[in-house]
Steps between C-alpha positions, in 0.01 A plus 500: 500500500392357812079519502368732797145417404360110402189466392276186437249372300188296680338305256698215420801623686338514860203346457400258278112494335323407212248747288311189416416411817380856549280461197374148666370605847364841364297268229392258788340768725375703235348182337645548146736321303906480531488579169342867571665599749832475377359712181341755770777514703826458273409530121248774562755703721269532828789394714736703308260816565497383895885468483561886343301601805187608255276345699383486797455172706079468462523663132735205417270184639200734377612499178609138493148379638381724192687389244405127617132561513507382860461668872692395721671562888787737453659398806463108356632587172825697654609208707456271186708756315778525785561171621735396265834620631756240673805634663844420251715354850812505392548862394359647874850333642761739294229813501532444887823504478551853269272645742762384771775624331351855467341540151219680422210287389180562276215276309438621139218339338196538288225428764133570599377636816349183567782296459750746688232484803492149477865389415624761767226368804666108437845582410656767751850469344340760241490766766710417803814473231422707218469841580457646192161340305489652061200347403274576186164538651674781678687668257269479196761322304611147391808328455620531184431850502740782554283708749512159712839496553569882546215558755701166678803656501383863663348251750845368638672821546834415292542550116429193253865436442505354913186269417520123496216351352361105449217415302377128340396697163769639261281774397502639838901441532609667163222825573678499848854537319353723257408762760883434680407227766695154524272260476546121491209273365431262748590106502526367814639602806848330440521743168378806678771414735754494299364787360523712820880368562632598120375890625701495820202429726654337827262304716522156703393245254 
């Protein structure tokens, strides 16, 4: 069946960025090693917490300037911690052109508040296209989880059965399925391409 709904992924699909570069910036305002932040941040679960919507946006650089023993400018630290999305080119052209041939659009990702106020203030294609936004820090769920995907689906109005989904993990693809989305695990855009032609999705290529 023909998808009403498609919904996409952000990191790695539309944007590109790197956790360790994160990590790197945070460390250099904060004055700390690489080393610790990445432990703060990744292996301790801060961003994790931040991502589940737990915290809020000064309880999260709070509790990172804590846990490094350091004080530091929150507004400093949260443009270290943002600026490390890039725009993925080549996928805007055939989202443009599903937008132009009617489908409904949405952004599903595990996100912050910081980096949905950032990624959304450089790259408008995240709100002049997609009109639906299923994002963790919102619904108090991640991606793999169940509750992710079902809050997602109430949020685009048709059952999980009309849902198209792309994602660069597997995990996220086969929970997807396992709730009764398609989902694809992204490649590159000629794949997700293909992808979108083999389910009867007509657009100008």
């Amino acid at each position: 069946m023909r998808p009403q709904f498609i919904y996409f992924d952000m990191g790695n699909v539309l944007l590109h960025f790197s956790h360790e570069r994160m990590a790197e910036q945070m460390a250099r305002v904060a004055g700390i090693e690489p080393a610790l932040s990445w432990r703060i941040l990744f292996e301790d679960g801060l961003e994790w917490s931040y991502e589940r919507g737990e915290l809020t946006r000064e309880e999260f650089y709070n509790r990172y300037c804590e846990a490094a023993g350091k004080s530091a400018d929150i507004d400093q630290l949260d443009a270290a911690g943002n600026d490390i999305f890039e725009l993925n080119a080549p996928i805007i052209g055939p989202v443009g052109r599903l937008a132009e041939a009617g489908y409904r659009l949405g952004v599903c990702s595990n996100t912050t508040l910081s980096h949905w106020t950032y990624c959304t203030g450089r790259f408008r294609v995240l709100t002049s296209v997609f009109a639906v936004h299923a994002l963790s820090y919102k619904l108090k769920a991640m991606k793999p989880e169940e509750p992710f995907y079902v809050a997602a689906t109430k949020l685009t109005g048709v059952g999980p059965e009309s849902i198209l989904f792309t994602d660069d993990r597997p995990d996220n693809v086969a929970a997807a399925v396992a709730v009764g989305w398609d989902a694809v695990q992204y490649e590159s855009v000629s794949q997700l391409n293909e992808a979108l032609r083999s389910r009867g999705i007509v657009m100008n290529y």
